[in-house]
SERODO-219344 format. One record per residue (C-alpha): x, y negated, z; residue number from 0. Coordinates in steps of 0.2 Angstrom, whole numbers, padded with zeros to 4 digits. Last residue first. Example, Ala and Ser with C-alpha at 12.3 -4.5 7.8 and 13.67 -1.06 7.14 Angstrom:
% SERODO-219344
x y z pos
0068 0005 0036 1
0062 0022 0039 0
***
This chain:
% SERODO-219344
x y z pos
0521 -0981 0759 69
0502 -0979 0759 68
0498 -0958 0762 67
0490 -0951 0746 66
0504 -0941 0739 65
0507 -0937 0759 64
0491 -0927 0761 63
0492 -0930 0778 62
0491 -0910 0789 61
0480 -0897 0787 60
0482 -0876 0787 59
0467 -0864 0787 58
0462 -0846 0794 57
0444 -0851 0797 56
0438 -0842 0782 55
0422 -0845 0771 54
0427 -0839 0754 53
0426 -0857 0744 52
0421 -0871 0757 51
0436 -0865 0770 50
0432 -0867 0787 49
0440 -0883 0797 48
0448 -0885 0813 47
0454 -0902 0821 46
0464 -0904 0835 45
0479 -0910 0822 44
0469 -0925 0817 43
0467 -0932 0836 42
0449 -0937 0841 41
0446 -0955 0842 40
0436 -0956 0826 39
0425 -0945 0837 38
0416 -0930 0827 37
0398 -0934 0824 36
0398 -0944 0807 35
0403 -0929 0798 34
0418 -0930 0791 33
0419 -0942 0772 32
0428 -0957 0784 31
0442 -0945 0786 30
0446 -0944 0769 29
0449 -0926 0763 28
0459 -0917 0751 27
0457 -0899 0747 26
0465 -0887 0742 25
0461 -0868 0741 24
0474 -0851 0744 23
0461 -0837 0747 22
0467 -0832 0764 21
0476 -0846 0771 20
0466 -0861 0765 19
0473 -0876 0763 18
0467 -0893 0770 17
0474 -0911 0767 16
0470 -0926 0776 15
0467 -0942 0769 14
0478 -0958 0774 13
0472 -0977 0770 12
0481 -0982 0785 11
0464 -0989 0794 10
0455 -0968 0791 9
0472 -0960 0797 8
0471 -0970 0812 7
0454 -0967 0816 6
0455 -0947 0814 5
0471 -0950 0826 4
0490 -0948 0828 3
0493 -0958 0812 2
0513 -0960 0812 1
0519 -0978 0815 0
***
């Protein structure tokens, strides 16, 4: 069954994958390494992140499917 939440990606082992629009960084993220604050509940897809290298907010995420448990 897909992972529709932060708390289902975290029990499936899955990590998220963010890519920045505007300068072109990766990065994979566990959910457990979010801040503690945002809802495991929340749905992954709601989420919106800014980009650690130049700054943007014009990203793209989804499951980093090389790390998502077959």
């Amino acid at each position: 069954m897909p992972a529709s939440t932060l708390g289902d990606l975290g029990a499936q082992g899955a990590r998220l994958i963010v890519a920045c629009r505007n300068c072109g960084h990766l990065r994979s993220i566990a959910p457990q390494d979010l801040p503690a604050e945002i809802d495991r509940a929340r749905r992954w897809t709601s989420l919106r992140f800014r980009c650690i290298r130049c700054g943007s907010r014009d990203a793209l995420h989804g499951i980093d499917s090389d790390r998502q448990p077959q």
